[in-house]
Structures are given as structure tokens and as C-alpha cells.
N, C-alpha and C positions, 0 to 999 in steps of 0.2 A: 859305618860304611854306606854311603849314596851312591848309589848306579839311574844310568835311565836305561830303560826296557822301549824296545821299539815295539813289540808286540808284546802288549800287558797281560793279554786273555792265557796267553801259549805259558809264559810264565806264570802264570797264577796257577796254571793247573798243573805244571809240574812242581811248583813248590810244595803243593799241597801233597800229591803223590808224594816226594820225596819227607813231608812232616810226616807222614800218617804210616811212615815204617816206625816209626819212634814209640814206644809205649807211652808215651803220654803229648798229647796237643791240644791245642785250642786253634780253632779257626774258625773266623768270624766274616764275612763278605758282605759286604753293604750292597752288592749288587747294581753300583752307581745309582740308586736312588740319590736326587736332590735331597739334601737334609743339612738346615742352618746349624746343625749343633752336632755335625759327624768330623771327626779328628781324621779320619780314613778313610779309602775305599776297601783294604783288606786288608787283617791283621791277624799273624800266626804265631802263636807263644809256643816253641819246643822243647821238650828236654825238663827234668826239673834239678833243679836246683836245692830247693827246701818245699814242701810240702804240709799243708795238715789236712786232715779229715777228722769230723768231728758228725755226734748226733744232737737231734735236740736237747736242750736241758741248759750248755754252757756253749753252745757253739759260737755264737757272735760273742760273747767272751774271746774266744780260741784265736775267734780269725784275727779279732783288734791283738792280742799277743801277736798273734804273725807278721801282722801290718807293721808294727813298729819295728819287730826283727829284718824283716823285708819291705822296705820304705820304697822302693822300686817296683817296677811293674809286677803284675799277680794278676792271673787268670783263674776262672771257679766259677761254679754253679752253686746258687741255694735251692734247696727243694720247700716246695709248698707245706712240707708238714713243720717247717720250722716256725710254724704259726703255734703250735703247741708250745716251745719258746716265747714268743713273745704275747701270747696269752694264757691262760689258763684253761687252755685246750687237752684232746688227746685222739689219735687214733687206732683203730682195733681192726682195720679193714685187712682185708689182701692182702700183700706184696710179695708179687711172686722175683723181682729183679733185684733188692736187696743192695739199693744204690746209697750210698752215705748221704744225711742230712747236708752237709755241705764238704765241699772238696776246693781248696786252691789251692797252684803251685804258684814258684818264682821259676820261670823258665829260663834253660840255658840259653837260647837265641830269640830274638823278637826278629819278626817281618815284619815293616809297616809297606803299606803301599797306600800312595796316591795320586793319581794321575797314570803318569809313564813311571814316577819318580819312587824307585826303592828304596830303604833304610833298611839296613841290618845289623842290630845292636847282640852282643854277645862276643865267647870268642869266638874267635877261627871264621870270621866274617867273611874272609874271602875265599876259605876254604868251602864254606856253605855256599856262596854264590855260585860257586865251581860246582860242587854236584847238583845242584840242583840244574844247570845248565845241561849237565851230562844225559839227566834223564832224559828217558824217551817214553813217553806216554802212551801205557797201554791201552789196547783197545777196550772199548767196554766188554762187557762179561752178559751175555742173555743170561736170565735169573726165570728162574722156574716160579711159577705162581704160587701163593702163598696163601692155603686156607686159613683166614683168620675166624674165635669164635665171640663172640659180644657176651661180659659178663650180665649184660639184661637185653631181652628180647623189645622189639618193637612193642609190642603192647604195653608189656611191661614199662618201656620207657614212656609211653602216653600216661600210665595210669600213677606213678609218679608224678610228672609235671600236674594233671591235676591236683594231688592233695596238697604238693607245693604250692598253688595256687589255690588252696585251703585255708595254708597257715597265711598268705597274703590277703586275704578275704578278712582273717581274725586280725590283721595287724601284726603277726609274729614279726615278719620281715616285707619293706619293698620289693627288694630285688633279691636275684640269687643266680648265680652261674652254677646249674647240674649239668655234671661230668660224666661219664661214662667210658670203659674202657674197653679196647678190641684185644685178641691176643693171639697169638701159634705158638705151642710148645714143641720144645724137640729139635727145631727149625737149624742152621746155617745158613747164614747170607753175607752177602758181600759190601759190611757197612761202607765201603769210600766209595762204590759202585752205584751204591742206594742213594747214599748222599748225593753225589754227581749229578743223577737222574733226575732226580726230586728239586735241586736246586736248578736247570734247564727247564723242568716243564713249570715249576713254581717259584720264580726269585724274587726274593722279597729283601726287603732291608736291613733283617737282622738274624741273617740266613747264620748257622753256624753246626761245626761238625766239632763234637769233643771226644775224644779218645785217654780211657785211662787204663789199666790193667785187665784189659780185655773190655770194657764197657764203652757204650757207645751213645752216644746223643744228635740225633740227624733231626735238624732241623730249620726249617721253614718258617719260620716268626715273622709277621708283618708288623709286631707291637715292640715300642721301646717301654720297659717298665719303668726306668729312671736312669737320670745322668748328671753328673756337676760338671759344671764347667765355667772355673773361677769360681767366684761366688753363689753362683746360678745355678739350680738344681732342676731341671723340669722332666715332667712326667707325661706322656702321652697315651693316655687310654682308647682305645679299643671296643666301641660299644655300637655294635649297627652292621648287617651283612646283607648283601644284595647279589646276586649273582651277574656275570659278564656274558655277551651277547655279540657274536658274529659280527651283526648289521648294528653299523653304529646308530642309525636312530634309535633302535630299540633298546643299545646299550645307557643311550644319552634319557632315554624316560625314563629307564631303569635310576640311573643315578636322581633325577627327580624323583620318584615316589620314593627311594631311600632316605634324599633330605627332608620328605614331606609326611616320612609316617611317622603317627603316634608314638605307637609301641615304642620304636627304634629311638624316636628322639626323648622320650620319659627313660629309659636305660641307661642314655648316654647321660643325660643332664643327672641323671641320681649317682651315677658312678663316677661324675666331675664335681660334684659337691662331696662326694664323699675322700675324692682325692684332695681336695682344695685343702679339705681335716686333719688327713694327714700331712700332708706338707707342713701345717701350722707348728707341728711338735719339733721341726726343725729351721721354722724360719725366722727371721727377724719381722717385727711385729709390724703387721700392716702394707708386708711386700707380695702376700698371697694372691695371686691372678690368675685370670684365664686369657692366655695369648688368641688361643683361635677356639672356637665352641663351633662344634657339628661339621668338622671339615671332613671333604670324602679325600679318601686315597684311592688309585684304582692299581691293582696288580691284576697281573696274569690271569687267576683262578677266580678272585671276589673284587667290588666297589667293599670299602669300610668307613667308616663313618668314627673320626679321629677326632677328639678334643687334645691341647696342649694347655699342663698348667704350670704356672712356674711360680717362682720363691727366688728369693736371697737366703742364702744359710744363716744362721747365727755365729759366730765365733767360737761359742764355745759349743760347736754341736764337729765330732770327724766325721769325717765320709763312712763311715762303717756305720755308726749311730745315724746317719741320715738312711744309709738303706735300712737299719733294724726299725725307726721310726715311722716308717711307711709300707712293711710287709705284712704279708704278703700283700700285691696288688692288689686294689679295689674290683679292678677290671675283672680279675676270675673270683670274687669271693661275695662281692653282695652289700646289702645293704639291710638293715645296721650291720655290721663288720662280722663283729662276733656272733651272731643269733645266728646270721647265712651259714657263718663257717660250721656251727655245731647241727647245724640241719642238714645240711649236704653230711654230714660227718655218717648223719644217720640214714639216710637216701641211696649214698654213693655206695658203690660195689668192691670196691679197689683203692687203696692210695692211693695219689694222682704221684705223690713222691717229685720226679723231675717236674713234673708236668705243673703246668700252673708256676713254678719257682722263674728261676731267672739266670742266664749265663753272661757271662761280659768279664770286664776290667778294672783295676783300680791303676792309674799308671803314677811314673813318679812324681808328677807336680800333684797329686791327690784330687785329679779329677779322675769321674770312674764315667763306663756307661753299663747299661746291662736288659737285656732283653725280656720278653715275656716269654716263657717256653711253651706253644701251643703250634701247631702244625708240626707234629714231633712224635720222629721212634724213639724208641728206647731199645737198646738191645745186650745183652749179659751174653756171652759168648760164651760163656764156661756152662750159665745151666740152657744153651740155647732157647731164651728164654725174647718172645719180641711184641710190643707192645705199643699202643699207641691210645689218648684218651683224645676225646673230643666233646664241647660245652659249647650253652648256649644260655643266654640269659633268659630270665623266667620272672615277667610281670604280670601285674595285674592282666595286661590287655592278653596276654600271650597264648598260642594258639598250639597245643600242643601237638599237633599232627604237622605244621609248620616250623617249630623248635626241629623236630626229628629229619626232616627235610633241609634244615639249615645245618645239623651235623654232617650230612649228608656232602654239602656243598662244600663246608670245612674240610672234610677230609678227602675229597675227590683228587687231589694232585697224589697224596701219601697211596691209598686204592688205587691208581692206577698205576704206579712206582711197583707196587706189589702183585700186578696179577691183575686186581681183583674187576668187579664192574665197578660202574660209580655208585653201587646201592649197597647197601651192609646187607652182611645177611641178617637176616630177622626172626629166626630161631629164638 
């Protein structure tokens, strides 16, 4: 069923209110960012249909079973530990939210939106368009501040990035994205409220809110971690942050010394060769490129500094095997691949679990897209349990009182969604 919508903004937000009754959805908003490779501006998977969840060990197993039983669209997130899957990995950290390695359904209704122009695929098509119309959109809800506590103290986080920059000194590793994570226990909050907020003062283009059995996923993503589209599979990494400035000259220097430092441009270029790698495991031989090297993007909250890579698939490679092929993203794990992941493994405080993974689509012609999960809560509702990591990559040149100041920046939209100032505490 195709409608046009005269006012698209009023409709989006009541549809989403009217998904986010449903135990389970996917909502994904591109936030009209320009982008040659977006199928949408906003897309809502409700209801499910068939489901799996699965942990590391056999999970892209599971989900390729699923896929073939469900050849039509399918919403889900991977989590970042399913790297222990696809290498010879393990983690022994934290995890206080206890989210499954990966989760996708086949949803009883799909929304697409783009432009004015809606699509409502499911039954009862015009039934859904009818209540969604009906709603009346609540008012926001004021939210009480929310002390959060940092599983490592500012020092603590300097004197890490140093020995990190130890093993970089001996050659263990280039690069590495160290995480850390914030937290409040105990807590109630108003995930579609938080969402709303956070998505106004910070929209970016692979904004997305997921809701399953009381669990929740608010977030803020400015990165695509991979997409097919036909043949074409491309990856957009994420490596380079500068903060945004009132007075546009100074914004406009700012993005200058972003394109012109060191540091930022030896992270990016070491995280696009290192994608260029993985791509290779599923490309046809000799299509591996780089469309754009050290592009900025500017949002809301940061300038970032954007490479796009791309590939031809092979024939005989699915869309599942292209994302098991190239995870977890280069962009949160470092360089060489495995050495980052098992050092951080030893560094880190906590899971990162959702965090670092990736949420998106596989739809029925078997192109997928799916995001990077970084600017993002997490929230367990049942152990009121709420959570949020934040990383920064860690080079040779890298200045660690600087790193802590860049997490800073990272997470300044989610901090003030919650209360907080724009400074962590530093306990």
C-alpha cells in the first residue's frame, strides 16, 4: 500500500510512537542526509513473524538457516563479541545487560518512507495507516538526571593509552580503538523519549531505535559499516573527529586542520587499507577500490573524516557470508585485526556487546545495509540496567590527554540527553 503524506516529519513521529507499543521493532531514520547508496529516508520493521537469537559459536550459521527460511526482509543486530566466532577469539569482561550475540526477526509490517512517498507492506495495511493516523503525539516527558559511573577513571584512562602506545612502540599493533564504558544501575527511563531527544539534538544518518523484550538500542550512528547494493558492496569507515563551532570561520579552520593532521589522516588511511582486506574475501578479483579517501562529513555535534570502499561481490559469496567476511568493522578494532582485538580484549573493562556490532537490513532482493553502533545506549529494562561505551583510536602519534577529550566530544549529545555536563566524571 503507497500513500503520500503531506507532512512527513508529523507522520514519522507518530508512526514510530505507534511501533514502539509493539514488543518488538526496528527503526532506522536516515535523517535526510544525502547518501548515493540509501534505498530510504525511514524504515520501520514491526511485529515478528519468525525470529532467532543466537550466541557466538554457530550464530552466522543460524542466521544463513533463517535467511533462506525468511528470503524477505529481516531486521537484527550483530554484537561486537561475535568476533570470537569468526576468529579464534574470547571474552571474559563484564556484561552487566546480557543482550544476545545476534538477534533478527521477519516483521509482520514494514514502513518504508521516502520523500512524502509511504509504502506499507504487511497485512492489514490499511488498518496500520488508520491507527497510526489516529495517534496523537505525546508530549515529551522531563527526565530526571541520570548519575552515570565510568568503569576506569580519567587517569586510569591516560595510563592505559600509554602502554597501548607501548605495544605500538614494539610493533604489536598500528592502530587500535580503546573503549570504555559508562553506566547507572537501578535506573528507569523513558527509551522512546531518550530516543526522540537524542535524535533532535544529534541526527545523523544511521540514527536507529530497536526494541525487543524489554531491551532497548538508542542510537546515534554517523557510520555505515556495510551495504550491497546489486552487486556492489561498500563500506564507509569512520576515522578522524573534530569538533563543530558556532562562528563559521572557525568551524571552516576547524574542518581544515581535521583534513590536515597527521595523526587523524595515518588512522584513517590504516583503517581503509585494512578494509580494502576485507572486502577482498568477498570480492571478485581486482574490483577492490577506494571511491573517496579522507572525506569530511559535518553533523550536528562533530566534522568526521569518511573514506568509502567498494567491491563487486563474487557470485558465489551471500549477503550473510559478505557481512561474516568483513566483521567486525575495521573501524572499532584496529590494526592488524586480530592482535587489536585480543589487546583491547585485555585493556577493556566491559563487553562492548551491542556496541561496536552493527544494526540494519537484509531486504528481499538480498541487498542489506547496516550500521556501525557507536553514539549508543543500551538499556535492559527488566535489570534497569543502562549503558553507553565510547572509543577513540590509539596511534603512534596519539596524545592521550587528547583521546579522553575526543571521548568527551563523542559522547556530548548522549550526556546531555541524560542530565549530565558535557564532562564525564572522572572518578
Amino acid at each position: 500500500m503507497i500513500i503520500q503524506i503531506n507532512n512527513i516529519q508529523v507522520f514519522k513521529q507518530k508512526a514510530l510512537q505507534w511501533a514502539a507499543k509493539f514488543n518488538t521493532v526496528c527503526y532506522l531514520d536516515s535523517n535526510n542526509f544525502t547518501d548515493p547508496y540509501g534505498k530510504f529516508d525511514t524504515l520501520i520493521a514491526i511485529g515478528i513473524k519468525a525470529e532467532v537469537t543466537a550466541k557466538a559459536g554457530d550464530a552466522f550459521k543460524q542466521l544463513a538457516i533463517f535467511r533462506k527460511q525468511n528470503p524477505g526482509f529481516i531486521a537484527g543486530f550483530f554484537t561486537y563479541d561475535l568476533k570470537n566466532e569468526v576468529e579464534s577469539l574470547s571474552s571474559s569482561n563484564t556484561d552487566q545487560l546480557n543482550f544476545p550475540d545476534l538477534y533478527f526477526f521477519a516483521p509482520e509490517t514494514v514502513i518504508g518512507i521516502k520523500g512524502n512517498e509511504v509504502n506499507i507492506t504487511g497485512n492489514d495495511a490499511e488498518i496500520v495507516s488508520y491507527q497510526i493516523e489516529l495517534q496523537e503525539l505525546s508530549p515529551a516527558i522531563p527526565s530526571t538526571a541520570i548519575n552515570l559511573t565510568p568503569r576506569i577513571s580519567k587517569q586510569e584512562y591516560i595510563d592505559t593509552v600509554n602502554k597501548i602506545k607501548g605495544h605500538i612502540n614494539r610493533g604489536d599493533i598500528y592502530v587500535t580503538n580503546f573503549c570504555q564504558e559508562f553506566y547507572a544501575a537501578d535506573v528507569q527511563i523513558d527509551p522512546l523519549g531518550i530516543y526522540q531527544k537524542l535524535n533532535s539534538l544529534s541526527p545523523t544518518p544511521f540514527s536507529s531505535f530497536f526494541k525487543w523484550d524489554g531491551n532497548y538500542i538508542i542510537c546515534a550512528s554517523p557510520e555505515r559499516f556495510l551495504a550491497k547494493r546489486g552487486k556492489k558492496l561498500i563500506s564507509q569507515p569512520i576515522k578522524g573527529t573534530a569538533r563543530r563551532d558556532a562562528d563559521e570561520a572557525t568551524d571552516q579552520t576547524l574542518i581544515q586542520e581535521l583534513r590536515n593532521h597527521p595523526k587523524e589522516l595515518q588512522e584513517n588511511v590504516m583503517i581503509v587499507d585494512l578494509v580494502r582486506n576485507d572486502l577482498t574475501h568477498s570480492a571478485k578479483r581486482g574490483t577492490v577500490k577506494t571511491e573517496e579517501l579522507f572525506g569530511i562529513q559535518s553533523f550536528k555535534q562533530v566534522h568526521q573524516m569518511v573514506s568509502t570502499v567498494v567491491c563487486e561481490i563474487r557470485d558465489d559469496v551471500t549477503a550473510v557470508e559478505a557481512v561474516r567476511n568483513t566483521f567486525p568493522m575495521g573501524s572499532m578494532t584496529g590494526a592488524p585485526k586480530i592482535s587489536a582485538m585480543q589487546l583491547m580484549e585485555q585493556y577493556e573493562r566491559s563487553k562492548r556487546g551491542v556496541y561496536s556490532g552493527a544494526i540494519g537490513y537484509f531486504s528481499g532482493d538480498d541487498d542489506f545495509d547496516f550500521n556501525v553502533v557507536i553514539r549508543t545506549l543500551l538499556y535492559n529494562s527488566s535489570k534497569k540496567y543502562l549503558s553507553f561505551h565510547v572509543g577513540s583510536a590509539i596511534t603512534y602519534h596519539a596524545d592521550a590527554e587528547r583521546e579522553y577529550e575526543e571521548c568527551l566530544l563523542k559522547a556530548k549529545a548522549i550526556l546531555e540527553v541524560l542530565g549530565q555536563a558535557t564532562t564525564y566524571p572522572q572518578s
